[in-house]
C-alpha positions in Angstrom: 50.5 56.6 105.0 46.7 57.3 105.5 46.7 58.8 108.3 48.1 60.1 111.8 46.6 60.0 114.6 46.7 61.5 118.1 48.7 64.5 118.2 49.0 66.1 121.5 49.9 69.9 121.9 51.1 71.3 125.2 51.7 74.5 125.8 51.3 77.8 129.1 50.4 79.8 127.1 47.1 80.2 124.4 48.6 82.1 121.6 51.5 79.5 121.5 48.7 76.8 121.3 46.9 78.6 118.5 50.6 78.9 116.5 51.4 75.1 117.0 47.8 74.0 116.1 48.3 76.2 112.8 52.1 74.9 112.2 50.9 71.0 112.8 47.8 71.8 110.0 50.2 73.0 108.0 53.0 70.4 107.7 50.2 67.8 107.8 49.1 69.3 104.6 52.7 68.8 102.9 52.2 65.0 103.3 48.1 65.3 102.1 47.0 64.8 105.4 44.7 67.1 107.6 43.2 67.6 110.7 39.8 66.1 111.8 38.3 68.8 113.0 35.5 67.6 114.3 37.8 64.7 116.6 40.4 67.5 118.3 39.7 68.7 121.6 41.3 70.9 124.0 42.1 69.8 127.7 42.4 73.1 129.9 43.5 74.4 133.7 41.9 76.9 135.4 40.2 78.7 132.5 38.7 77.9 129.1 41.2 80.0 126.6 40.1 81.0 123.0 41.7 78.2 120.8 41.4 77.8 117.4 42.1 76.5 113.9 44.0 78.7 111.0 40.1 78.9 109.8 38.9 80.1 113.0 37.0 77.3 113.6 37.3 77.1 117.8 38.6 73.9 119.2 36.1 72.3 121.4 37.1 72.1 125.1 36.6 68.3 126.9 33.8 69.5 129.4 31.8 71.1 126.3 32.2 67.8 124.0 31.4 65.1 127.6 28.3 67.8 128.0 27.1 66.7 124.1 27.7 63.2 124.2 25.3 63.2 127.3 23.0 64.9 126.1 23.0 63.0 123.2 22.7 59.6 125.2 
């Protein structure tokens, strides 16, 4: 395989999201895959929480990636 595509991550709680997002980086690295950073998004309720790669790289939320892409247009 290539690649995988479109993982989805659901979680209440922020510091669970951070320890999946870590785990699913990690076992993608057993099979010589890795996350697109770049690609991966976070969809959020009622607040924008502090999600991040193992490298501390933050996620970037919807709204904040829809506000580039206009302003790119």
């Amino acid at each position: 395989m290539m690649y995988a595509d479109d993982t989805i991550l659901i979680s209440k709680d922020t510091r669970a999201t951070n320890t999946f997002l870590a785990e699913v980086g990690d076992a993608s690295q057993l099979y010589g895959l890795k996350l697109n950073t770049g690609k991966c998004m976070a969809i959020t309720m009622n607040h924008t929480p502090n999600i991040h790669f193992k490298d501390g790289q933050r996620v970037k939320n919807v709204e904040e990636a829809i506000y580039r892409m206009i302003n790119v247009w």
